[in-house]
N, CA, C and O atoms as a GROMACS GRO file, in nm:
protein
  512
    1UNK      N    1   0.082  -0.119   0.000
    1UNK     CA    2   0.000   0.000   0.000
    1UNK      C    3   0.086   0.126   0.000
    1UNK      O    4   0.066   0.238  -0.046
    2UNK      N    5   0.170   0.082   0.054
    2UNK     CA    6   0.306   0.240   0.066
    2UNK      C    7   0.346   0.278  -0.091
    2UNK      O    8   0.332   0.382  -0.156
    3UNK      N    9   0.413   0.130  -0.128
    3UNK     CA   10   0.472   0.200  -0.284
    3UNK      C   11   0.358   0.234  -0.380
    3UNK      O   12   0.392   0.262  -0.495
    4UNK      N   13   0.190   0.234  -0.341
    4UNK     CA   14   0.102   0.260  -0.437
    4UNK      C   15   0.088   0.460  -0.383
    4UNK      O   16   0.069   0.542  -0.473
    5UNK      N   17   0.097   0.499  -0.262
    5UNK     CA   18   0.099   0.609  -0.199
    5UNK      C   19   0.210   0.672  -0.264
    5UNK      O   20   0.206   0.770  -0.338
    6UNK      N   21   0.301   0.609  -0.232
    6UNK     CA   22   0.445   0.678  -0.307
    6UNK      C   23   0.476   0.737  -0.466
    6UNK      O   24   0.527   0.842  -0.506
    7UNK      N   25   0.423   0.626  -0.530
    7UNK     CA   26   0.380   0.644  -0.728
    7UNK      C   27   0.322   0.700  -0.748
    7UNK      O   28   0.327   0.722  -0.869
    8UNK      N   29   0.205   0.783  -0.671
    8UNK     CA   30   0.123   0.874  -0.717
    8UNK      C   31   0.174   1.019  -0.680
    8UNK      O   32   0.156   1.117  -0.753
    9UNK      N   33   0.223   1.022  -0.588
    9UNK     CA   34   0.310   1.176  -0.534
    9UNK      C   35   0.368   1.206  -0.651
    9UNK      O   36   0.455   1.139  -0.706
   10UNK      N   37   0.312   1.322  -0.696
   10UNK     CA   38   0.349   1.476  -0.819
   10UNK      C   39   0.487   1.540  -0.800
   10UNK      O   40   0.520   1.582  -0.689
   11UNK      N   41   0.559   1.548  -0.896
   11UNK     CA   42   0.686   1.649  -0.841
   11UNK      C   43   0.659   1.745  -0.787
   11UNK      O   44   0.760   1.792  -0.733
   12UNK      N   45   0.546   1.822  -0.768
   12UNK     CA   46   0.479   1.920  -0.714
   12UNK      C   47   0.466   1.875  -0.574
   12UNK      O   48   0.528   1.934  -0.487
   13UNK      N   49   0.374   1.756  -0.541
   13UNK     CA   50   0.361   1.762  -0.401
   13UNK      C   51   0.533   1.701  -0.306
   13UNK      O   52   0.557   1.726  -0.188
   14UNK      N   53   0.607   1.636  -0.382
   14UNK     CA   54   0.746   1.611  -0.350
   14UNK      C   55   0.844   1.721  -0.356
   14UNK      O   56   0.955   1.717  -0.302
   15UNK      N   57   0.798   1.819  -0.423
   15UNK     CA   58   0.881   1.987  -0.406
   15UNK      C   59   0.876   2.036  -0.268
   15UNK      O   60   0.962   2.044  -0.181
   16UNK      N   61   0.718   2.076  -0.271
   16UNK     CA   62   0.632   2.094  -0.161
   16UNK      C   63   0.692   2.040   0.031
   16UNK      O   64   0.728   2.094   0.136
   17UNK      N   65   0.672   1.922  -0.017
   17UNK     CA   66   0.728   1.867   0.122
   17UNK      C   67   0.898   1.907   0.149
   17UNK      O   68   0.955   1.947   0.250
   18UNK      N   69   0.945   1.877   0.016
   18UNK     CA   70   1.099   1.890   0.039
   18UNK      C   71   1.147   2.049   0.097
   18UNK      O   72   1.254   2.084   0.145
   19UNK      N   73   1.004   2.136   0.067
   19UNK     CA   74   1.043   2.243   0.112
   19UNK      C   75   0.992   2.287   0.228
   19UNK      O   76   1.070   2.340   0.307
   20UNK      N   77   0.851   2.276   0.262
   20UNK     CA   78   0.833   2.224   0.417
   20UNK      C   79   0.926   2.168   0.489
   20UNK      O   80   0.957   2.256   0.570
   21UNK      N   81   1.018   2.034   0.517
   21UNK     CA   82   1.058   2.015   0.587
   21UNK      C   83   1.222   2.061   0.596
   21UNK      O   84   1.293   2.041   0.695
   22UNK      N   85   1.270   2.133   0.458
   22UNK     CA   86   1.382   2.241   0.528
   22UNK      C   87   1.353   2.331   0.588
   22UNK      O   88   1.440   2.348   0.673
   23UNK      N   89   1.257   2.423   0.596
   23UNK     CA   90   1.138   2.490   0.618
   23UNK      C   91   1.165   2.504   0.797
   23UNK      O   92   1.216   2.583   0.875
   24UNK      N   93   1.085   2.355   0.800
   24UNK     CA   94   1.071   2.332   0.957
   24UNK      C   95   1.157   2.270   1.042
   24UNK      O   96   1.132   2.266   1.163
   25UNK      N   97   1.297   2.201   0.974
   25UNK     CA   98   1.340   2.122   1.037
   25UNK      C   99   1.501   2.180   1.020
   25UNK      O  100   1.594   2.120   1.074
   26UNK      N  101   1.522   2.307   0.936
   26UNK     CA  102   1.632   2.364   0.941
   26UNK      C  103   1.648   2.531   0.955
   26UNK      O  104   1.747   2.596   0.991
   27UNK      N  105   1.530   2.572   0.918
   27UNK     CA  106   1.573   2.705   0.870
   27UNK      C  107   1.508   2.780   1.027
   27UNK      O  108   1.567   2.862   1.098
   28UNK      N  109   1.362   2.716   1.048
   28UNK     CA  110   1.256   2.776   1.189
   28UNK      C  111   1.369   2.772   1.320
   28UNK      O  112   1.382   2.862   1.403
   29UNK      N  113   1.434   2.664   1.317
   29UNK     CA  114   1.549   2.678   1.446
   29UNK      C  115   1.597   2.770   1.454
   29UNK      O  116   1.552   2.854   1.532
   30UNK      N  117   1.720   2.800   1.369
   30UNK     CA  118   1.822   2.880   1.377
   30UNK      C  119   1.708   3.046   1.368
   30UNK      O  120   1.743   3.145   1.433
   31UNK      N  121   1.623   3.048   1.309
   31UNK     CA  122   1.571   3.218   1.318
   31UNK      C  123   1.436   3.221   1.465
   31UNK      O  124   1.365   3.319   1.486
   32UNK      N  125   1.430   3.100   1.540
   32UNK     CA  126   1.364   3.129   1.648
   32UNK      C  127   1.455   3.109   1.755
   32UNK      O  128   1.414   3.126   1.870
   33UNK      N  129   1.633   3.057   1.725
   33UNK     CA  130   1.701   3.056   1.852
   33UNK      C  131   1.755   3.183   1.823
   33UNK      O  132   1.841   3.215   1.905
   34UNK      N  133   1.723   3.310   1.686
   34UNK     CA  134   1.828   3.416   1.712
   34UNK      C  135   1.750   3.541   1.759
   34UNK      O  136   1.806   3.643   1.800
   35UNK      N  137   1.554   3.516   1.745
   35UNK     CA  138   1.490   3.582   1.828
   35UNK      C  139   1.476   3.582   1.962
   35UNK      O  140   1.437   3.678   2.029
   36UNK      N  141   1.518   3.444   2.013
   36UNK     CA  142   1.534   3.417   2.136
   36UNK      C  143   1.640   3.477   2.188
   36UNK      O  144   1.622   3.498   2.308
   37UNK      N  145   1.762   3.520   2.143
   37UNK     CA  146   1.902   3.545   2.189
   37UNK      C  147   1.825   3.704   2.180
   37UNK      O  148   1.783   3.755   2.284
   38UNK      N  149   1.817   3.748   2.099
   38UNK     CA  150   1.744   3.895   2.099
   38UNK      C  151   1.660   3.947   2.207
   38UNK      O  152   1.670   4.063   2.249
   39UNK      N  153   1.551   3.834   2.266
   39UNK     CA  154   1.472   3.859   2.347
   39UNK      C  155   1.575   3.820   2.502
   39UNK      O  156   1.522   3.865   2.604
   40UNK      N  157   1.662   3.770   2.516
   40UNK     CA  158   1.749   3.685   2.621
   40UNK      C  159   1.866   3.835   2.616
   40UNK      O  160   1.926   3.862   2.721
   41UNK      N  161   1.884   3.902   2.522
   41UNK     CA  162   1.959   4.021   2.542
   41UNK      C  163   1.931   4.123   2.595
   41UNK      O  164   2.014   4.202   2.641
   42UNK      N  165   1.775   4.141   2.594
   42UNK     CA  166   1.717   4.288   2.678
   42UNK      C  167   1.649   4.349   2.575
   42UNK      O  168   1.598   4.461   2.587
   43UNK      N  169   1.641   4.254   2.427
   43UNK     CA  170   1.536   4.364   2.331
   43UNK      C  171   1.425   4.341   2.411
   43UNK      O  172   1.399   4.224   2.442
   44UNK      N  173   1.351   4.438   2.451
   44UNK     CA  174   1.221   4.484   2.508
   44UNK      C  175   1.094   4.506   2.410
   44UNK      O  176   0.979   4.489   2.452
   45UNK      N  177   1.122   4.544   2.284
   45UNK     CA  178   1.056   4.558   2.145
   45UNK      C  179   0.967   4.425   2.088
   45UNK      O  180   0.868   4.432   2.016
   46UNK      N  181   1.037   4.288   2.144
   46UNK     CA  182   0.985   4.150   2.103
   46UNK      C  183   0.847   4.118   2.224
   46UNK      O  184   0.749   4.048   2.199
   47UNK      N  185   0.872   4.185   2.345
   47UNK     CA  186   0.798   4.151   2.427
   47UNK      C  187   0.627   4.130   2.364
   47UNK      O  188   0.568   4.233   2.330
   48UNK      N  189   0.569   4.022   2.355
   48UNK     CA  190   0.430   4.022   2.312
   48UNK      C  191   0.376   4.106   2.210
   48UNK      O  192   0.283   4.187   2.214
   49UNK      N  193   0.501   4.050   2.060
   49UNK     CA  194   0.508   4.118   2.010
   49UNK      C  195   0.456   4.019   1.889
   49UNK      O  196   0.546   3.938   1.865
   50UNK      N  197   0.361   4.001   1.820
   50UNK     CA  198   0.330   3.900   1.724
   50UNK      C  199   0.427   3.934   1.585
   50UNK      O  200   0.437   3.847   1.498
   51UNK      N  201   0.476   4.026   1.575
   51UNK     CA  202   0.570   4.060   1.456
   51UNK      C  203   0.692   3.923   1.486
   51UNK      O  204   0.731   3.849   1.396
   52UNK      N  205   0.710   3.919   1.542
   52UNK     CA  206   0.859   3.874   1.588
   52UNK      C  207   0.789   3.681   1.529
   52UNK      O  208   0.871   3.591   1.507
   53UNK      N  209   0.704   3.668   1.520
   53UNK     CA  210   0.638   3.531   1.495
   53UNK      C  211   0.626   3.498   1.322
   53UNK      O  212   0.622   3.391   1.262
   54UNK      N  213   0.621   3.629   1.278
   54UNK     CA  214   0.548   3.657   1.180
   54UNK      C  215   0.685   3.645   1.093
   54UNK      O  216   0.708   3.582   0.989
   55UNK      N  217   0.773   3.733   1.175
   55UNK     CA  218   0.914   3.756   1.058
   55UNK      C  219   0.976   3.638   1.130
   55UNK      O  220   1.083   3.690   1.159
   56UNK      N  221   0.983   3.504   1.185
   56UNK     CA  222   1.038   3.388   1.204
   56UNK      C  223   0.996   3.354   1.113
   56UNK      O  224   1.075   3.339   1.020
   57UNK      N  225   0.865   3.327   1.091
   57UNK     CA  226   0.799   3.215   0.963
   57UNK      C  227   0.827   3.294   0.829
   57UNK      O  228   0.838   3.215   0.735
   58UNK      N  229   0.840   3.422   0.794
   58UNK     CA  230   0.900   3.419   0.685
   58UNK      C  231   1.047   3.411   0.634
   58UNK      O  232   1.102   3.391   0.525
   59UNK      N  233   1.080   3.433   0.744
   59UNK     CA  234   1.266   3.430   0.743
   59UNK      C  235   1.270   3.276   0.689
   59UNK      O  236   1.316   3.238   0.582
   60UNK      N  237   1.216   3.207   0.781
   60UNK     CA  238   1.259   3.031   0.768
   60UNK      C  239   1.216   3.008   0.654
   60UNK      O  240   1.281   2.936   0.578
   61UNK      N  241   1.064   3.079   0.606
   61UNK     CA  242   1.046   3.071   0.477
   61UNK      C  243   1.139   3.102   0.354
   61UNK      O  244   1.166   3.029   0.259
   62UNK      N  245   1.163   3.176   0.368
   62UNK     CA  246   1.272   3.257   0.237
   62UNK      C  247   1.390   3.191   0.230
   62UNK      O  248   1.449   3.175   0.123
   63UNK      N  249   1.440   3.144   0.356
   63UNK     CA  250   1.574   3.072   0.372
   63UNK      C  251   1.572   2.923   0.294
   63UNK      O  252   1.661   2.861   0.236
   64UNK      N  253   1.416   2.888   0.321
   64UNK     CA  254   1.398   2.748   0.234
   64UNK      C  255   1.439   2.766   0.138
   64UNK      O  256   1.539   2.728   0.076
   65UNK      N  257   1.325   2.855   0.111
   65UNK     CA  258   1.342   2.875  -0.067
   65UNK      C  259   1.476   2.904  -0.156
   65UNK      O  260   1.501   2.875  -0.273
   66UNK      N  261   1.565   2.983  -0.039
   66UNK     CA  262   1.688   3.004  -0.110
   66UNK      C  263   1.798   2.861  -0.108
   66UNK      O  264   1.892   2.836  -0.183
   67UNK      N  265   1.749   2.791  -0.007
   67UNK     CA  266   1.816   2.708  -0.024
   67UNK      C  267   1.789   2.572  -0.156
   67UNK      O  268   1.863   2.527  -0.243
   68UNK      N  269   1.688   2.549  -0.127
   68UNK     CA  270   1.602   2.490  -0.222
   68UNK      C  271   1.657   2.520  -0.335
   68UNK      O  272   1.726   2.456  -0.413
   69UNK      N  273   1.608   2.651  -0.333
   69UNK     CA  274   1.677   2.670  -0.549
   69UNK      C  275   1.841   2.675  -0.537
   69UNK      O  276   1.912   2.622  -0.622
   70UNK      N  277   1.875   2.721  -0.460
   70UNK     CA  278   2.079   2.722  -0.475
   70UNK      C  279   2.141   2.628  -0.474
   70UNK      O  280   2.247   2.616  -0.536
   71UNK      N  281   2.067   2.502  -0.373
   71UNK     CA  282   2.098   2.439  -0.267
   71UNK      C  283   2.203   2.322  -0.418
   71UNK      O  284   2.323   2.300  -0.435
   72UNK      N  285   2.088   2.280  -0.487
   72UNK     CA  286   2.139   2.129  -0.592
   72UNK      C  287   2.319   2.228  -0.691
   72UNK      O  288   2.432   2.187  -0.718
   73UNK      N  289   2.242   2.372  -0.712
   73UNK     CA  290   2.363   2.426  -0.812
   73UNK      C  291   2.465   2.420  -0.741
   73UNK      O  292   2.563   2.383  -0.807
   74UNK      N  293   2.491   2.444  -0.617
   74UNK     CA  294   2.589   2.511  -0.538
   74UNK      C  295   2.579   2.420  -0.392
   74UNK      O  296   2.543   2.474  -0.288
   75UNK      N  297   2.624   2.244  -0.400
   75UNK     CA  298   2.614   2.202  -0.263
   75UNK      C  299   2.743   2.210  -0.167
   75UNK      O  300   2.753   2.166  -0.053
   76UNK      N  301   2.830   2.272  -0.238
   76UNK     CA  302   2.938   2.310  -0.139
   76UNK      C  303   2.902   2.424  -0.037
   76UNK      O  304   2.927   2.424   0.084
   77UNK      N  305   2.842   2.516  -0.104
   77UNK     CA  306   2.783   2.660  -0.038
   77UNK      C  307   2.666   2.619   0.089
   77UNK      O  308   2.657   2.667   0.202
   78UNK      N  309   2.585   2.516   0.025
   78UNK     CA  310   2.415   2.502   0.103
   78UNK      C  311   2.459   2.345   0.140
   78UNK      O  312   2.401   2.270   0.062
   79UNK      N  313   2.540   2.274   0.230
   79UNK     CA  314   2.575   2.162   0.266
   79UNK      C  315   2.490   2.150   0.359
   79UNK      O  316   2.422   2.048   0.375
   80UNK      N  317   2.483   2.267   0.442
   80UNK     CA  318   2.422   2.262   0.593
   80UNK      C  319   2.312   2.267   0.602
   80UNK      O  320   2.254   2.222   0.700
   81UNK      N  321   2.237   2.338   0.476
   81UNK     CA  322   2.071   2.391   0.478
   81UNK      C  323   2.009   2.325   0.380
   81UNK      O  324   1.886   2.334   0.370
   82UNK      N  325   2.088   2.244   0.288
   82UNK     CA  326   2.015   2.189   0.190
   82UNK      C  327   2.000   2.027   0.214
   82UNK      O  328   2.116   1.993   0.236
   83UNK      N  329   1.960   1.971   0.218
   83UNK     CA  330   1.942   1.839   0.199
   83UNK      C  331   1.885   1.767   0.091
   83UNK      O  332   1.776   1.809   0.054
   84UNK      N  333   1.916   1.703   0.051
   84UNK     CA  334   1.858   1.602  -0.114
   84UNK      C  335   1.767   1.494  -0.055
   84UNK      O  336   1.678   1.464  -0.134
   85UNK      N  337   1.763   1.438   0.040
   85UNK     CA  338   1.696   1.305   0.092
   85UNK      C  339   1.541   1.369   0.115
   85UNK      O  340   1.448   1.289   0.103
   86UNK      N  341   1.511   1.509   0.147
   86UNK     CA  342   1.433   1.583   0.174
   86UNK      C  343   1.297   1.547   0.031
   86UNK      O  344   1.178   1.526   0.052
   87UNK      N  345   1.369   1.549  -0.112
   87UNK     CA  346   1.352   1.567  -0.239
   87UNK      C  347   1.365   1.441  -0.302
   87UNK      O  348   1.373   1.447  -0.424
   88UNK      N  349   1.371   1.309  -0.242
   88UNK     CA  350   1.350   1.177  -0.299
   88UNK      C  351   1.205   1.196  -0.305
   88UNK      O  352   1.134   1.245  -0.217
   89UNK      N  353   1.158   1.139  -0.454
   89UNK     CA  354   1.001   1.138  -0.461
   89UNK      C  355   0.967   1.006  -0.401
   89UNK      O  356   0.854   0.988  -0.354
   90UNK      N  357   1.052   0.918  -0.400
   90UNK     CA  358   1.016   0.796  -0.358
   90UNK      C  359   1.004   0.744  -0.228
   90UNK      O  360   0.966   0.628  -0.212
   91UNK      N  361   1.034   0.828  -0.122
   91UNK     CA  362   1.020   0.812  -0.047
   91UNK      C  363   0.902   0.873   0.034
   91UNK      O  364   0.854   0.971  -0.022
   92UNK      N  365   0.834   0.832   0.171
   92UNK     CA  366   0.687   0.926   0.178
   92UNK      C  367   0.784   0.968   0.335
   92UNK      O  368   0.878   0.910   0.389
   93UNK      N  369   0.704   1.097   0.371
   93UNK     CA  370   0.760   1.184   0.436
   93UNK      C  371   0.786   1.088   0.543
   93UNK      O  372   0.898   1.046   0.514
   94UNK      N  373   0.751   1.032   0.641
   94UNK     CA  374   0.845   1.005   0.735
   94UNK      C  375   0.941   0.927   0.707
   94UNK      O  376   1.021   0.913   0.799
   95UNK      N  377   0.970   0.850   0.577
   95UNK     CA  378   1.092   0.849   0.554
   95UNK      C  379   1.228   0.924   0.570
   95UNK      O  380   1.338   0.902   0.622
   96UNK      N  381   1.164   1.028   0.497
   96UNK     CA  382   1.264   1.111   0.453
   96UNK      C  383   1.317   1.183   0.605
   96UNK      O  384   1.435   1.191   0.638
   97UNK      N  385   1.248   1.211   0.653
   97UNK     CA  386   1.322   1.278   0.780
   97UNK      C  387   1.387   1.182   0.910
   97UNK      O  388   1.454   1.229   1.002
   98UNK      N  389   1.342   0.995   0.889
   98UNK     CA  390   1.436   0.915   0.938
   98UNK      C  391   1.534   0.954   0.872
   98UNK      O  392   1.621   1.012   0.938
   99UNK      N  393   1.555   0.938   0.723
   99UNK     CA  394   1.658   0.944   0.605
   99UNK      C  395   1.730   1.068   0.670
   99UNK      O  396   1.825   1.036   0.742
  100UNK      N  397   1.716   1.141   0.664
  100UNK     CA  398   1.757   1.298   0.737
  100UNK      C  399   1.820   1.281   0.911
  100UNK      O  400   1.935   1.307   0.948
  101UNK      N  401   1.759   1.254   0.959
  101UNK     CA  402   1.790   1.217   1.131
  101UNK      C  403   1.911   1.131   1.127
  101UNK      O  404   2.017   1.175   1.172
  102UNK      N  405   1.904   1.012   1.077
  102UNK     CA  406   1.959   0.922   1.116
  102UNK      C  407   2.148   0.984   1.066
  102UNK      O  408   2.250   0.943   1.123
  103UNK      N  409   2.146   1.047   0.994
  103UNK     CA  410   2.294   1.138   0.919
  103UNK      C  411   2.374   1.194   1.071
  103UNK      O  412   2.333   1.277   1.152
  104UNK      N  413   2.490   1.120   1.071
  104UNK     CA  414   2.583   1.215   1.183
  104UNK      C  415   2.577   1.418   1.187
  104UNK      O  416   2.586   1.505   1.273
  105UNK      N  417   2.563   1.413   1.087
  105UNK     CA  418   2.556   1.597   1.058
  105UNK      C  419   2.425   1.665   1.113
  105UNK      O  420   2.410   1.759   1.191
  106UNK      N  421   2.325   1.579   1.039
  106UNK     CA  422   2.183   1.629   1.107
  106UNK      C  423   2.146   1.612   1.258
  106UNK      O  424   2.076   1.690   1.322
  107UNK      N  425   2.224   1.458   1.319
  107UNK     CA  426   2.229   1.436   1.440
  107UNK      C  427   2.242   1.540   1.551
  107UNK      O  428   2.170   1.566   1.648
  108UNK      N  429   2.400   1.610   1.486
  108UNK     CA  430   2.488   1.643   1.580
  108UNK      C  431   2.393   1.834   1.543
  108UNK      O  432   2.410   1.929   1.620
  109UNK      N  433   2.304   1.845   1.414
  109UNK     CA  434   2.263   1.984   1.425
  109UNK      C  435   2.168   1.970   1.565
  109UNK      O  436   2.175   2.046   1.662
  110UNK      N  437   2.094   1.876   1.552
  110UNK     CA  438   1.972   1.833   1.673
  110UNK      C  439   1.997   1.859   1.760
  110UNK      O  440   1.936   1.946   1.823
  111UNK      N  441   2.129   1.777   1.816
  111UNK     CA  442   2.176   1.826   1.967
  111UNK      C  443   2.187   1.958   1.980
  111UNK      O  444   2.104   2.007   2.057
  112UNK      N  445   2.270   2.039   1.925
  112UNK     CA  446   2.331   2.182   1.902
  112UNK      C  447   2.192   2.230   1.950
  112UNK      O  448   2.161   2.243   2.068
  113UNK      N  449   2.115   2.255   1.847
  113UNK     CA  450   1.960   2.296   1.883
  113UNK      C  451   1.910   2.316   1.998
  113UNK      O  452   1.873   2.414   2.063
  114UNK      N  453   1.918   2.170   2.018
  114UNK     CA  454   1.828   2.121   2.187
  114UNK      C  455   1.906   2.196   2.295
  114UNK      O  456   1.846   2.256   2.384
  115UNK      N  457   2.037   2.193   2.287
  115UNK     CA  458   2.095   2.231   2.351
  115UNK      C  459   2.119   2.391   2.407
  115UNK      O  460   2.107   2.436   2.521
  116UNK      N  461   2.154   2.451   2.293
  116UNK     CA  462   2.097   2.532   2.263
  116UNK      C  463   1.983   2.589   2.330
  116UNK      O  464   2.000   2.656   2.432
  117UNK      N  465   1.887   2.571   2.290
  117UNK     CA  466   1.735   2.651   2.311
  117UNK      C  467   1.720   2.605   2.487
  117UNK      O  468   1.662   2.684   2.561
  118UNK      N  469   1.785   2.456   2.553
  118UNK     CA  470   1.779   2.446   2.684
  118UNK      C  471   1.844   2.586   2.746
  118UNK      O  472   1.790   2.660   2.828
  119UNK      N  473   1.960   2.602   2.690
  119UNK     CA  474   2.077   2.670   2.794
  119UNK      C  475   1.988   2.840   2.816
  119UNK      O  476   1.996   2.921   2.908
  120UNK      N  477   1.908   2.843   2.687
  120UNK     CA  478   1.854   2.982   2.688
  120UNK      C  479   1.762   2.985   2.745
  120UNK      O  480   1.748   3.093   2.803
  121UNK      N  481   1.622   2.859   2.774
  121UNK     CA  482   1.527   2.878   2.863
  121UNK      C  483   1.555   2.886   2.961
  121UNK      O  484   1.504   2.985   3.014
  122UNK      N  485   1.632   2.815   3.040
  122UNK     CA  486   1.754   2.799   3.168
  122UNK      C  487   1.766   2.996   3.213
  122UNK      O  488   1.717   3.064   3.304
  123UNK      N  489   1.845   3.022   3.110
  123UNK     CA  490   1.889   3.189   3.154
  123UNK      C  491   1.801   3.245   3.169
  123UNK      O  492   1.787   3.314   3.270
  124UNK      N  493   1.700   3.238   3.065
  124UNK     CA  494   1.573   3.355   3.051
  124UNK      C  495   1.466   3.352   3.162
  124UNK      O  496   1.410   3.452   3.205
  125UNK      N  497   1.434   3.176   3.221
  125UNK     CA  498   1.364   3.141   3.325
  125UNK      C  499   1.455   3.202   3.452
  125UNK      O  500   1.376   3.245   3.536
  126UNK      N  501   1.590   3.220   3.494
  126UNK     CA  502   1.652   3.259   3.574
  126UNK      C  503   1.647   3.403   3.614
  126UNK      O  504   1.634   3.446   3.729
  127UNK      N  505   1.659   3.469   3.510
  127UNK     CA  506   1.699   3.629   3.469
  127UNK      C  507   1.559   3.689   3.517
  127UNK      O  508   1.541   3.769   3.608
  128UNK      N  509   1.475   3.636   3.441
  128UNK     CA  510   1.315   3.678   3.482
  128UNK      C  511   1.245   3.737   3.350
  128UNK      O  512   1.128   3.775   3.355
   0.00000   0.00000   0.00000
């Protein structure tokens, strides 16, 4: 039943996802851990500020996209933001992001992340 799910997926809806999940699984981190460092610095401007939500999701957005289109011409440049396993049509999405996870590089971005975003709730919960 999978490979009949799989054969019918459009390069369109396999674009789609491939760009969703750089989207969400590379680009939303890094521009909600650098609003966080912003808000963890004393910008006062982010405070309950729905802009700051608004320009995450398009930042991560745009970043897809740039990666996406640069990413195949230029994979020396977009190593870190681009992924190809993302863009197998043959595979159905939770594949692809085992396919993605399971990579020492993507691993070790995860931790960074987690880690990351802990050390800052930690301060920010401390600080007040």
């Amino acid at each position: 039943m999978a490979a009949i799910a799989t054969a019918r997926k459009s390069r369109l809806h396999n674009a789609i996802e491939g760009l969703a999940l750089t989207a969400i699984l590379q680009s939303f981190p890094t521009f909600a851990a650098a609003a966080f460092l912003l808000k963890l610095c004393g910008n006062h401007d982010l405070s309950g500020d729905p802009g700051v939500a608004i320009f995450v999701a398009i930042a991560s957005l745009a970043h897809a996209m740039l990666a996406v289109t640069l990413g195949p011409s230029f994979p020396h440049l977009f190593k870190t933001v681009y992924e190809p396993k993302f863009f197998e049509a043959h595979l159905p999405l939770a594949d692809k992001i085992t396919a993605w996870r399971t990579q020492p590089v993507a691993s070790l971005q995860l931790v960074t992340i987690v880690l990351l975003l802990s050390v800052m709730a930690v301060v920010t919960a401390s600080v007040g």
